[in-house]
N, C-alpha and C positions, 0 to 999 in steps of 0.2 A: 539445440533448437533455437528458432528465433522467437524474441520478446518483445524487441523495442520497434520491425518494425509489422507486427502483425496485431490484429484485436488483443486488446490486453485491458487489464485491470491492475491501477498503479495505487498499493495502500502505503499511506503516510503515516507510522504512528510515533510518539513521543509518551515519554512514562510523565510529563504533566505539562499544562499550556504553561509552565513559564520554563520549559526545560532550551537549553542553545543547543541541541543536538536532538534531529529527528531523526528517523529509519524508513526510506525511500523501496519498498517492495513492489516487482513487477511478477505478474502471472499471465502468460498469455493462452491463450484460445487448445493450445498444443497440451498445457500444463507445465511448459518450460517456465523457471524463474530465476529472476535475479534480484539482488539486494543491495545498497548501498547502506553506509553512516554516514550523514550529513550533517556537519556543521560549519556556519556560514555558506561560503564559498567551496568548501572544501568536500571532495564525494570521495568518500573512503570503502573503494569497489574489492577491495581485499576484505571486508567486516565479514567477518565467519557469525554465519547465524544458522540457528536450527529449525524447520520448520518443516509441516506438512502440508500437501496442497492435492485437489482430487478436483477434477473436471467433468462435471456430466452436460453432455450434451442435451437438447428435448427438441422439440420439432419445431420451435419457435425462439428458442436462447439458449444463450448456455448459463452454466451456474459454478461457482467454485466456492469450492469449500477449504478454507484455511485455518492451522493453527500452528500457534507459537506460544510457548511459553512466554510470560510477563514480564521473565527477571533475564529473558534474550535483549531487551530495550532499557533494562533499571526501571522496568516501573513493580511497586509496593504491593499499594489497593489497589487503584484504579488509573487509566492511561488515556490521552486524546489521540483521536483519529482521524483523517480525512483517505477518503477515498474518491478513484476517478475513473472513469468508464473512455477509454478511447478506442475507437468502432471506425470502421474504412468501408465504403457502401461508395458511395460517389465520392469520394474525400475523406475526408478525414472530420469525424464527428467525435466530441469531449462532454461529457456530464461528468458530475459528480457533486459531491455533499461535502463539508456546506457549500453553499451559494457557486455550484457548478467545478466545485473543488479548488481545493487548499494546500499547495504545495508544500513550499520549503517554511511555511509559518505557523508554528506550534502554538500559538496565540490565539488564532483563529480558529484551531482544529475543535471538534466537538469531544465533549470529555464523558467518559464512561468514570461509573463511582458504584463499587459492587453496593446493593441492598445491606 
């Protein structure tokens, strides 16, 4: 199924902001996804990862429910993430967190730290 060019949601995460290698995840509207390892320049579309992913639809959005074990990315405790919302309506509309989303820079990503 297609990913890259239909409604999707693209999660960025890294096992911590100072790590050179993030993990580039796309889930789209279908529930089809795909995965890269990234570091720098370099998009490593063969990285075998494990994960779950469930799409429900509702009468005004959709929702997706994701998971992946921690030690699929090398992260310990706790891991940073960015996420990005890209939606097709008259063109092509991008959100995301932080500040409208955070690609390939683990630096900037928001960092989660269990209680």
């Amino acid at each position: 199924g297609e990913v890259y060019g239909s409604d999707n949601i693209e999660i960025f995460l890294a096992p911590h902001r100072r790590s050179p290698v993030c993990y580039h995840l796309l889930i789209s509207v279908g529930g089809y996804h795909c995965g890269c390892e990234c570091r720098g320049n370099r998009w490593n579309w063969a990285w075998e990862y494990e994960c779950q992913t469930e799409v429900e639809w509702l009468a005004d959005r959709w929702r997706v429910r994701f998971v992946m074990p921690k030690s699929a990315i090398g992260a310990e405790e706790g891991w940073a993430f960015s996420l990005v919302r890209n939606r097709h309506v008259k063109g092509w509309d991008m959100y995301g967190l932080p500040d409208g989303g955070v690609f390939f820079n683990p630096s900037l990503y928001l960092e989660v730290e269990p209680a």
